[in-house]
Steps between C-alpha positions, in 0.01 A plus 500: 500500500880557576597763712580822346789661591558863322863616448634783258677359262802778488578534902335184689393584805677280784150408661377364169815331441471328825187383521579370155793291623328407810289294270776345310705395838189300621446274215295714298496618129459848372474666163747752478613780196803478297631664190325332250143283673375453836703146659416218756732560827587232721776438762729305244679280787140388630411200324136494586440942402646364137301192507243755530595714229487218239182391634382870481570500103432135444862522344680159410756349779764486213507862459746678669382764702724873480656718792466832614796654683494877695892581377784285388621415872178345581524306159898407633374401845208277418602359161893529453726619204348560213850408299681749271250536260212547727687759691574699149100453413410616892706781439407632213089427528433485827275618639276452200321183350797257391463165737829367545531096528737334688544218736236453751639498909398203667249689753261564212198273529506268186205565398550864395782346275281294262688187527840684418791605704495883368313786603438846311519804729499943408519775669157669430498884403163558616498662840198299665694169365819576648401645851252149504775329498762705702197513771450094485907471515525226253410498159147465379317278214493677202216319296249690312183531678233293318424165402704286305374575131306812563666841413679688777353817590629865579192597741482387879101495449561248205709269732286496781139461284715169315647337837299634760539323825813282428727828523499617828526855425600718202711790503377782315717731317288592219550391119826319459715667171448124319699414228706165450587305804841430598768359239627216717864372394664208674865571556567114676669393224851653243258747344158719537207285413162675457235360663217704447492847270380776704564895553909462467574400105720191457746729311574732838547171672745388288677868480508553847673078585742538211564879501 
């Protein structure tokens, strides 16, 4: 079984946390709490941790894989400008589960992009999520943590009795709040596209770009 590291979901501890990222910045792949379900955390600029990750969920290569950031300077650092319409949909939902996508930076491993040239990255409101990430100093993957076709789960013991071994640890926080996953919108092109319904409604989108 995966290594079980415990961490309290309102304050993290900075040991937890640690260990946690210590995994993560040698290759490895952790289950980790968000807002909504428990993910599948990965270095994203290592290609073979997200080669991992896909293997992990048995997840098709032509499925883009989302980002994790700590804070909107680690998202500007690591993946660029998010344009004038992502900055007006960072602003007013981040942090919080709205996935933002725009252009991918060439560092990215291609495989985390699917076979595009655009990556979706948030700024997580979940504590755990964002210090993961702010401890690992680059964003994280942001995939839920199951297999491909199987429901996602808002239990650490429900992760690690469906992947077992192939995580390399699992950081507990308790139940996750569930609920929809992140509404991605693509903001590449002249106007919000929505990618994926999720937590945000489509109609706050769309208030918040054209307010």
């Amino acid at each position: 079984m995966p290594i079980r590291i415990v961490v309290s979901a309102v304050s993290p501890e900075p040991e937890a946390i640690a260990r946690a990222a210590d995994v993560v910045a040698r290759g490895g792949v952790i289950a980790f709490p968000t807002e909504t379900l428990y993910g599948l955390g990965a270095d994203a600029c290592d290609a073979a941790a997200v080669e991992r990750v896909f293997a992990v969920k048995g997840r098709p290569r032509d499925v883009a894989i989302p980002l994790i950031a700590s804070d909107r300077e680690q998202v500007a650092r690591w993946i660029g400008p998010l344009g004038e319409m992502g900055e007006r949909l960072a602003a007013r939902f981040w942090p919080g589960p709205l996935t933002i996508v725009v252009a991918a930076p060439a560092h990215l491993p291609a495989g985390l992009l699917g076979g595009g040239r655009t990556v979706g990255v948030r700024v997580s409101a979940h504590p755990v999520a964002a210090a993961l990430a702010r401890a690992v100093g680059r964003p994280i993957t942001a995939t839920s943590a199951n297999r491909s076709g199987q429901a996602p789960t808002a239990l650490a013991d429900e992760v690690a009795a469906a992947l077992g071994d192939e995580v390399d640890a699992v950081l507990d926080a308790g139940r996750c709040p569930g609920g929809p996953p992140s509404t991605i919108v693509d903001v590449t092109g002249c106007a919000p596209r929505l990618v994926r319904g999720g937590a945000v409604p489509w109609e706050r989108v769309l208030e918040s770009v054209w307010k």
